[in-house]
C-alpha positions in Angstrom: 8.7 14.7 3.2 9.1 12.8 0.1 12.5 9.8 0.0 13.6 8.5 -2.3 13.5 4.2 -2.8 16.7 4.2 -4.4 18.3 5.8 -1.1 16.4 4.3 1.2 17.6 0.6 -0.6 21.0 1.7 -0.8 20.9 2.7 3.0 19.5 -0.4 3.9 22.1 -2.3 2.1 25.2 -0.7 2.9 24.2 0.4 6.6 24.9 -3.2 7.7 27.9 -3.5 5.7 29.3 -0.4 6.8 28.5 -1.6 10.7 30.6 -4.6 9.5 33.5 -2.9 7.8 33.5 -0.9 11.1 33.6 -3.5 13.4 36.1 -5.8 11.1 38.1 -2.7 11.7 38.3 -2.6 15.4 38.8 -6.0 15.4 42.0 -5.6 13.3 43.2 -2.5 15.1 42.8 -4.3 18.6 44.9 -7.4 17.4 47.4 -5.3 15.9 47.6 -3.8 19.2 48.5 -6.7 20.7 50.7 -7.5 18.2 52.7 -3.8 19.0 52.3 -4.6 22.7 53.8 -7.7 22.7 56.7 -6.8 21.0 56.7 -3.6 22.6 56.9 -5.3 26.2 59.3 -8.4 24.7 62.1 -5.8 24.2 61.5 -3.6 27.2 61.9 -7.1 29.4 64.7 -8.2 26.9 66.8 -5.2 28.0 65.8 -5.1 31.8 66.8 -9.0 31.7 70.2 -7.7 29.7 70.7 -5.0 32.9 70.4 -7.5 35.4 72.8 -9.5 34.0 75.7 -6.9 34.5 74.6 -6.4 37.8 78.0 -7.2 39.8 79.6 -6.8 43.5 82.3 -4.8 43.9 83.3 -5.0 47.5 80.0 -4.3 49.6 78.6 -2.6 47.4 76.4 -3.7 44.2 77.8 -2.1 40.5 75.4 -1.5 37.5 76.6 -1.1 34.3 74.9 -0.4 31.0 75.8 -2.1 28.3 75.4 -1.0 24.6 73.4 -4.0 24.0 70.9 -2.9 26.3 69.8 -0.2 24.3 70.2 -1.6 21.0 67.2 -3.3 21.1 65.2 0.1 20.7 66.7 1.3 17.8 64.3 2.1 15.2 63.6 5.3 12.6 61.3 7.1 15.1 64.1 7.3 17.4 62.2 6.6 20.7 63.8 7.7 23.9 64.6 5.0 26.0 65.0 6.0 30.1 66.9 3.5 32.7 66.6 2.9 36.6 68.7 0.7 38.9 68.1 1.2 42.1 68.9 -0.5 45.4 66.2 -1.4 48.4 67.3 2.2 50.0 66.3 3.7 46.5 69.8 5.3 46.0 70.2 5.1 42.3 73.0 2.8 41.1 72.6 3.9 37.3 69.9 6.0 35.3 67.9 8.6 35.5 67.1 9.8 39.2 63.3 10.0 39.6 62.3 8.0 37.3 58.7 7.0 38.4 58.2 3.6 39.9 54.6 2.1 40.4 53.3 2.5 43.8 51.7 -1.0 44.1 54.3 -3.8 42.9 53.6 -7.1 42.5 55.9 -9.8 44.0 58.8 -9.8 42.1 61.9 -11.4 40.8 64.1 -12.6 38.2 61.2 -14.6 36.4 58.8 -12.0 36.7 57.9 -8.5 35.3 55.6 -5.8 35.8 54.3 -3.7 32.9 52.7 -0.3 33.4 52.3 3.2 31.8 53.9 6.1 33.4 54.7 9.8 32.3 58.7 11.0 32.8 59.9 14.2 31.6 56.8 15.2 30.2 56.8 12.5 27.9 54.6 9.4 27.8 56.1 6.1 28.1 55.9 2.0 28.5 58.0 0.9 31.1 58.4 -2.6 33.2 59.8 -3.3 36.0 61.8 -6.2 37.4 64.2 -7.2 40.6 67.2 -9.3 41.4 68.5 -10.4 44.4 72.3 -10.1 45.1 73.8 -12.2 47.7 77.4 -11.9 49.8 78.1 -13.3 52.9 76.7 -10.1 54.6 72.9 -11.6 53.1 71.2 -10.6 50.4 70.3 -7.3 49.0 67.4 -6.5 46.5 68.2 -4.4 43.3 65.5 -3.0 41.1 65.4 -2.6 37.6 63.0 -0.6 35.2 63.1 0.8 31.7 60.9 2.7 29.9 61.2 4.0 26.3 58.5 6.4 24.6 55.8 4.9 21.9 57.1 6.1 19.3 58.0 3.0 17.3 54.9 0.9 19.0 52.7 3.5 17.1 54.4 3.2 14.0 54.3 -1.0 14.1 50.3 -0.8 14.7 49.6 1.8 11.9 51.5 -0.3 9.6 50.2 -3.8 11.1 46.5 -2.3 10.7 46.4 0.2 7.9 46.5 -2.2 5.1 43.7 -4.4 6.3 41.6 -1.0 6.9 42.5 0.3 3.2 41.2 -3.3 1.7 37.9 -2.7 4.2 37.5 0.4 2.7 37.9 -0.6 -0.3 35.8 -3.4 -0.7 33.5 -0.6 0.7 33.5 2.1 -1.9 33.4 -1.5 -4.0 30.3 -2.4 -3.1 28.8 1.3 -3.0 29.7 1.5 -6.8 28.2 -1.8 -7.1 25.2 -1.2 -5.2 24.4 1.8 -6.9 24.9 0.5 -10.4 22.9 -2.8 -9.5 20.0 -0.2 -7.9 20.1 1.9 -10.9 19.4 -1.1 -13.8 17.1 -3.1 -11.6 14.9 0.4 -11.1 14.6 0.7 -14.7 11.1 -0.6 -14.9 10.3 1.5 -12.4 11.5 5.0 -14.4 10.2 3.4 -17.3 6.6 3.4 -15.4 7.0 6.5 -14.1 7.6 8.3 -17.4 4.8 6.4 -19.1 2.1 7.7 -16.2 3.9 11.1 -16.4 3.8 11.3 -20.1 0.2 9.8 -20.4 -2.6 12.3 -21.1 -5.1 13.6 -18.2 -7.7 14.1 -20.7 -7.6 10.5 -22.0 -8.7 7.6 -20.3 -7.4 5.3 -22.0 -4.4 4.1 -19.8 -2.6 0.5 -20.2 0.4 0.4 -18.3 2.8 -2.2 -19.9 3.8 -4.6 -17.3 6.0 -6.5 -19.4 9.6 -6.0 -17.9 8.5 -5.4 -14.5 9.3 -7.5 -11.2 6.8 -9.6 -9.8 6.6 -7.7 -6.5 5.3 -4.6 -9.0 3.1 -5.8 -11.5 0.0 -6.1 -8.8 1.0 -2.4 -9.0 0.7 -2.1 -12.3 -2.5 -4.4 -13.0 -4.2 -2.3 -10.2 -3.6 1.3 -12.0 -5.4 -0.5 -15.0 -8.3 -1.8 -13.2 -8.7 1.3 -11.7 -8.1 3.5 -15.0 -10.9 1.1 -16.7 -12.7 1.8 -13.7 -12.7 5.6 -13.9 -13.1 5.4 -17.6 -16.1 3.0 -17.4 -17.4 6.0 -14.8 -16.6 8.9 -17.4 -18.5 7.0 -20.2 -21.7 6.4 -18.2 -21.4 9.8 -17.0 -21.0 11.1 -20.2 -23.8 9.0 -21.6 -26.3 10.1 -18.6 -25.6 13.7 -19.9 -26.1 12.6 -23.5 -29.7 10.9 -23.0 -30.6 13.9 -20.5 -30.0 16.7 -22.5 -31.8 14.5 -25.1 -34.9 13.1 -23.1 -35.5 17.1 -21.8 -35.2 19.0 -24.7 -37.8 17.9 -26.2 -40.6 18.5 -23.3 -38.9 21.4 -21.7 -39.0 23.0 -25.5 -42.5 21.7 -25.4 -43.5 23.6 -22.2 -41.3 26.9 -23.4 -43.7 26.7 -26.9 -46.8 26.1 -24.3 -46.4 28.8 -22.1 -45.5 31.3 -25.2 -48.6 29.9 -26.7 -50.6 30.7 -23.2 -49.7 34.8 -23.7 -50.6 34.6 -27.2 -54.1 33.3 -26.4 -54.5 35.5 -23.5 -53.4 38.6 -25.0 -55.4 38.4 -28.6 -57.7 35.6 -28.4 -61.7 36.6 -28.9 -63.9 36.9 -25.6 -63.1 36.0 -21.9 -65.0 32.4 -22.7 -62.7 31.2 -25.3 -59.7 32.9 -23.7 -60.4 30.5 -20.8 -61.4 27.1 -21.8 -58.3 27.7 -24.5 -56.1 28.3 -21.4 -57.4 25.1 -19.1 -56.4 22.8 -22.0 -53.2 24.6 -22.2 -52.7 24.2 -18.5 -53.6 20.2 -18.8 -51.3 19.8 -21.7 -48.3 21.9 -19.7 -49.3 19.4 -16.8 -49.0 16.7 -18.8 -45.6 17.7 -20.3 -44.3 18.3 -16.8 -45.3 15.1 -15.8 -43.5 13.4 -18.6 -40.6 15.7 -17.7 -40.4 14.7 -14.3 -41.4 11.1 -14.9 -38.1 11.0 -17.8 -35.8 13.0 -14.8 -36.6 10.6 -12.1 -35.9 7.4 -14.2 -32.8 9.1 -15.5 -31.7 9.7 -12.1 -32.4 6.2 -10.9 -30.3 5.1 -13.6 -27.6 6.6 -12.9 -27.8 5.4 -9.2 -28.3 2.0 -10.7 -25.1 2.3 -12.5 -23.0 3.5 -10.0 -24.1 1.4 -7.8 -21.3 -1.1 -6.6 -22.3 -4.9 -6.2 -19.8 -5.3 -3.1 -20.9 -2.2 -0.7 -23.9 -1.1 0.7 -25.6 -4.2 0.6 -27.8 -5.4 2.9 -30.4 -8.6 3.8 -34.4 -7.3 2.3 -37.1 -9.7 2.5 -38.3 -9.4 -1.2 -41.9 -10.8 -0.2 -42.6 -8.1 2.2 -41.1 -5.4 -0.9 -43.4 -7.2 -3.4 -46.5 -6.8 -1.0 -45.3 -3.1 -0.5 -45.2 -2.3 -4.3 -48.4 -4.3 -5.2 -50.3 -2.1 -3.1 -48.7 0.7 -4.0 -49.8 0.0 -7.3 -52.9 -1.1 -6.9 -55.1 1.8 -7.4 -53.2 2.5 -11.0 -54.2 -1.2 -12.3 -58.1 0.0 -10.9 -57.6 2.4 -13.5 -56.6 0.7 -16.2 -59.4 -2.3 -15.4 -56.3 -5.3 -14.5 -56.0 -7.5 -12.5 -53.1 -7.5 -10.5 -52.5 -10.1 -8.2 -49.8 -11.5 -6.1 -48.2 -14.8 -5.3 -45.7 -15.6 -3.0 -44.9 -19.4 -2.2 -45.4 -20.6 1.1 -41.7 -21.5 1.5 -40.8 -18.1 0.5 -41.8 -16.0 3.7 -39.4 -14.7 4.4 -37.1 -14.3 0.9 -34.0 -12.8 2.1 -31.6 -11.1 -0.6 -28.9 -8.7 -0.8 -29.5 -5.8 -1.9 -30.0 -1.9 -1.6 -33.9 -1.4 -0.4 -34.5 1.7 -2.8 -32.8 0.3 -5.8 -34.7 -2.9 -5.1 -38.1 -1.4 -4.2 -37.0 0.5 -7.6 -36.6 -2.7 -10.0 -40.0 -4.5 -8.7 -41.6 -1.1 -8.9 -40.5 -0.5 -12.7 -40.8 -4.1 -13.7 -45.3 -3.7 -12.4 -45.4 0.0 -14.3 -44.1 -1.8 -17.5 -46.7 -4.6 -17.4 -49.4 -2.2 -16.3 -48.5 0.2 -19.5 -48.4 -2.6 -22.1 -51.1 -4.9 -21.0 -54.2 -3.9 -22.1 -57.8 -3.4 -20.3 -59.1 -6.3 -18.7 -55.6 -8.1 -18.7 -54.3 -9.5 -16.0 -50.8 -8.9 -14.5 -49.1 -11.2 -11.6 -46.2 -10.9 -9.5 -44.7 -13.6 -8.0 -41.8 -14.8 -5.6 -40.3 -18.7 -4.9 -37.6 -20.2 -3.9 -36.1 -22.2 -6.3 -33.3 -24.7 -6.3 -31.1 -22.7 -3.3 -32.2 -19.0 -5.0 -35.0 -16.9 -5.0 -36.7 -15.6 -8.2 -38.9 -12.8 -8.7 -41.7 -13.5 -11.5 -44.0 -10.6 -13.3 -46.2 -12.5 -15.4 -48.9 -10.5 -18.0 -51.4 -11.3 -20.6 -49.7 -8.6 -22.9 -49.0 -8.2 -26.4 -45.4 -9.5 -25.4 -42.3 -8.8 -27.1 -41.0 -10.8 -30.0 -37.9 -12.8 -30.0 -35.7 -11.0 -32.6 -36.4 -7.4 -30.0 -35.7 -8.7 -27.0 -31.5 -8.2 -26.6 -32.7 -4.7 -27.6 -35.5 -3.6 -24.7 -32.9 -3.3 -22.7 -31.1 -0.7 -24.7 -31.8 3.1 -23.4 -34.8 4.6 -24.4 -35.9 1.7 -26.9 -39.4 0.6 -27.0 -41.0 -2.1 -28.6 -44.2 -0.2 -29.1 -44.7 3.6 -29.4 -48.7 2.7 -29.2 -47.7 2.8 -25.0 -46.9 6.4 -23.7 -43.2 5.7 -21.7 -39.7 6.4 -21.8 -38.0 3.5 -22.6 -35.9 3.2 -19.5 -37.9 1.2 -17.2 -36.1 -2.5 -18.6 -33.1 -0.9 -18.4 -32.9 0.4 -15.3 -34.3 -2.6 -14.3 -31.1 -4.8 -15.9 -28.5 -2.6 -13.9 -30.2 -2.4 -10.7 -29.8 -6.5 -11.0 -26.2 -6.4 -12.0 -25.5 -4.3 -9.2 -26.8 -7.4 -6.8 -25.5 -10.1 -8.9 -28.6 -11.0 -9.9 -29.4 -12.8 -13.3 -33.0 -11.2 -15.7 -34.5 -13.4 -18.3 -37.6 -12.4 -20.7 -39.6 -14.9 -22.3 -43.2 -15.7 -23.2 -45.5 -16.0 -20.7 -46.6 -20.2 -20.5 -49.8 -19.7 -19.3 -50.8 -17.5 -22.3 -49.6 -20.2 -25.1 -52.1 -20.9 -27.6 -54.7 -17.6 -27.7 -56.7 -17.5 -30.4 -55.8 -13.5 -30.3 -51.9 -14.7 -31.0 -51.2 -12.7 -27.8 -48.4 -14.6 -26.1 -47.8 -11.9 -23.0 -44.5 -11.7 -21.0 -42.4 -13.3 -18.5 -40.0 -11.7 -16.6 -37.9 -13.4 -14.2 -35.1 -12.1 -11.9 -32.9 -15.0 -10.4 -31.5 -13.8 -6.7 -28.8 -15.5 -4.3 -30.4 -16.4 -1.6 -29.1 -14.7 1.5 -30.5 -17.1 3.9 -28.8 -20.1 2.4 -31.9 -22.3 1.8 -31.9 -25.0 -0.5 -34.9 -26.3 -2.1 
């Protein structure tokens, strides 16, 4: 279920401050309580204190009187009804209302001292104390009890207008700082809409997002910078994507249009072509020339594919310690029997310090880059070269070396070998891809690729000047050198 932040920040600020408003409200209502009880309580004593007073012997017996007085302490606008009891230790009633109710348990008593309590009489409830007196004669000493109750009437009325007013300012300052909390929530999200309608607004089909973080709070703009990165990301993705599907449909039209011409070709000669002889030694070469086109097609597939790999490969995942000695043995021998073909001399040299030479890296895409880098200086060095691969540590990282006696490649080319589908020489059957590929399989590892001439071949009388490749590796083992 979806919430929204502006709520849930307006919740969590006025949730507390509605607690407080609601505890700042008891608060007042209890001391205005007290407020109404104490005066409530004053006058109730007040008139049992004016009763006593009258209290008078007449003969034996004790006389109670009640005096206007008495009562006039109760008048007020909700015209409470005020009830009276005088009674003697017998209980006969010497003046008020008979049965009015009378705690059971009373506290020791007398002139200085009152008893509060809440009692019902007539069906009405009221706040009553209770007091005694002791009248003396020369027969001893009689006790007289005095209680008044009134109804609530005018208590209520002094707490609702002792704690109303501070509740209406607490309510108030309440719907105050809603209002204020709501306009403050509504200009400080701004940036926020303002984002929102720019991704909204944005086109799917275009890649091209920049988010303007100008405006924006500090807390968001790692928002912000983070849908950029990614967007550049996802575009950088689209373009090789859409590049892959550019140079495929390229690189296979021509041989799969090739093949399709072939095998046309192939039904021509065996359908109208002269005798069986000719028919047949005209449909092996077509059948080495379609196997040689498929070769070229599947050679041009698999090195697309391996670029792309190389491309989306990500330097940070999937990484993993290879000795590159033990990969350069592997892909020397693998090798070997193509250089026997050729008539060169491919050797291998790995330093003694370099056993192992631990790197990170992805084993197919590496065994892929030392593979491409031999096949390159196999192709271009001629008959009777020689071509060596080497590893070393060096200076805390560990370099990979493929030196040939080649043509090499001149200066001015050399940003440009590593371009799709360039080559230096079309005299060499090959696709072009093998340096590039190469070049992204070791920016995937973080690894650095140089091309120069190759020292040892300075100075030929032939002006051959062959090639060195080098590819500079961390080394994972932390060596230094």
């Amino acid at each position: 279920m979806a919430s929204s932040l502006r709520l849930r920040l307006a919740l969590w600020l006025l949730l507390p401050l509605s607690v407080f408003v609601a505890i700042c409200g008891y608060l007042s209502w209890r001391n205005a309580a007290a407020v109404a009880d104490y005066v409530q309580d004053h006058d109730l004593l007040s008139s049992a204190k004016v009763l006593s007073d009258r209290l008078i012997w007449e003969g034996d017996n004790v006389q109670a009187s009640v005096p206007p007085s008495a009562l006039s302490l109760f008048t007020s606008p909700e015209r409470d009804r005020v009830f009276l009891s005088v009674t003697d230790a017998a209980g006969d009633v010497l003046a008020g209302s008979p049965g009015f109710p009378l705690p059971r348990e009373r506290r020791p008593q007398g002139t200085d001292r009152a008893q509060w309590f809440d009692t019902v009489f007539d069906g009405l409830p009221l706040r009553a104390v209770l007091t005694t007196r002791s009248m003396y004669d020369v027969a001893g000493a009689r006790e007289i009890t005095i209680a008044v109750g009134k109804t609530t009437g005018s208590r209520d009325h002094m707490l609702r207008s002792l704690w109303w007013p501070t509740m209406e300012y607490l309510l108030i300052a309440l719907l105050l700082a809603v209002a204020l909390t709501t306009l403050a929530l509504t200009l400080e999200l701004r940036p926020v809409v303002r984002l929102s309608r720019q991704l909204a607004g944005h086109d799917p089909l275009h890649l091209d997002l920049a988010l303007d973080a100008r405006g924006l709070h500090t807390e968001l703009r790692p928002i912000a910078d983070t849908v950029n990165r990614f967007a550049q990301q996802i575009k950088a993705h689209s373009e090789a994507q859409r590049r892959f599907i550019a140079d495929a449909a390229h690189q296979l039209r021509t041989p799969l249009a090739l093949q399709a011409s072939q095998i046309e070709y192939a039904r021509y000669t065996r359908q109208h072509r002269g005798d069986w002889a000719t028919r047949r030694a005209d449909m092996d070469a077509m059948w080495l020339d379609m196997q040689t086109s498929n070769r070229r097609l599947v050679d041009v597939t698999n090195k697309l594919l391996l670029l792309a790999q190389a491309e989306h490969s990500d330097a940070h995942t999937g990484l993993e310690a290879v000795d590159l000695a033990a990969v350069a043995l592997r892909c020397v021998e693998q090798l070997a029997a193509l250089a026997d073909r050729r008539h060169i001399d491919l050797g291998l040299d790995i330093a003694a310090d370099a056993t192992p030479a631990t790197v990170q890296a992805q084993p197919a895409l590496l065994d892929a880059l030392v593979a491409n880098l031999l096949d390159n200086a196999l192709r271009y060095t001629p008959e009777g070269g020689r071509v060596t691969l080497g590893v070393r540590r060096v200076r805390g990282a560990i370099e990979l070396t493929v030196e040939d006696d080649g043509p090499g490649i001149p200066e001015a080319v050399r940003p440009r070998v590593f371009e799709r589908f360039y080559r230096a020489s079309h005299d060499t059957e090959g696709t072009g891809l093998g340096l590039a590929i190469v070049q992204q399989i070791a920016r995937a590892f973080g690894a650095t690729l140089t091309l120069g001439p190759n020292p040892h071949e300075a100075g030929r009388a032939d002006g051959r000047e062959g090639l060195l490749v080098t590819v500079r590796f961390a080394d994972a083992a932390g060596h230094q050198s």
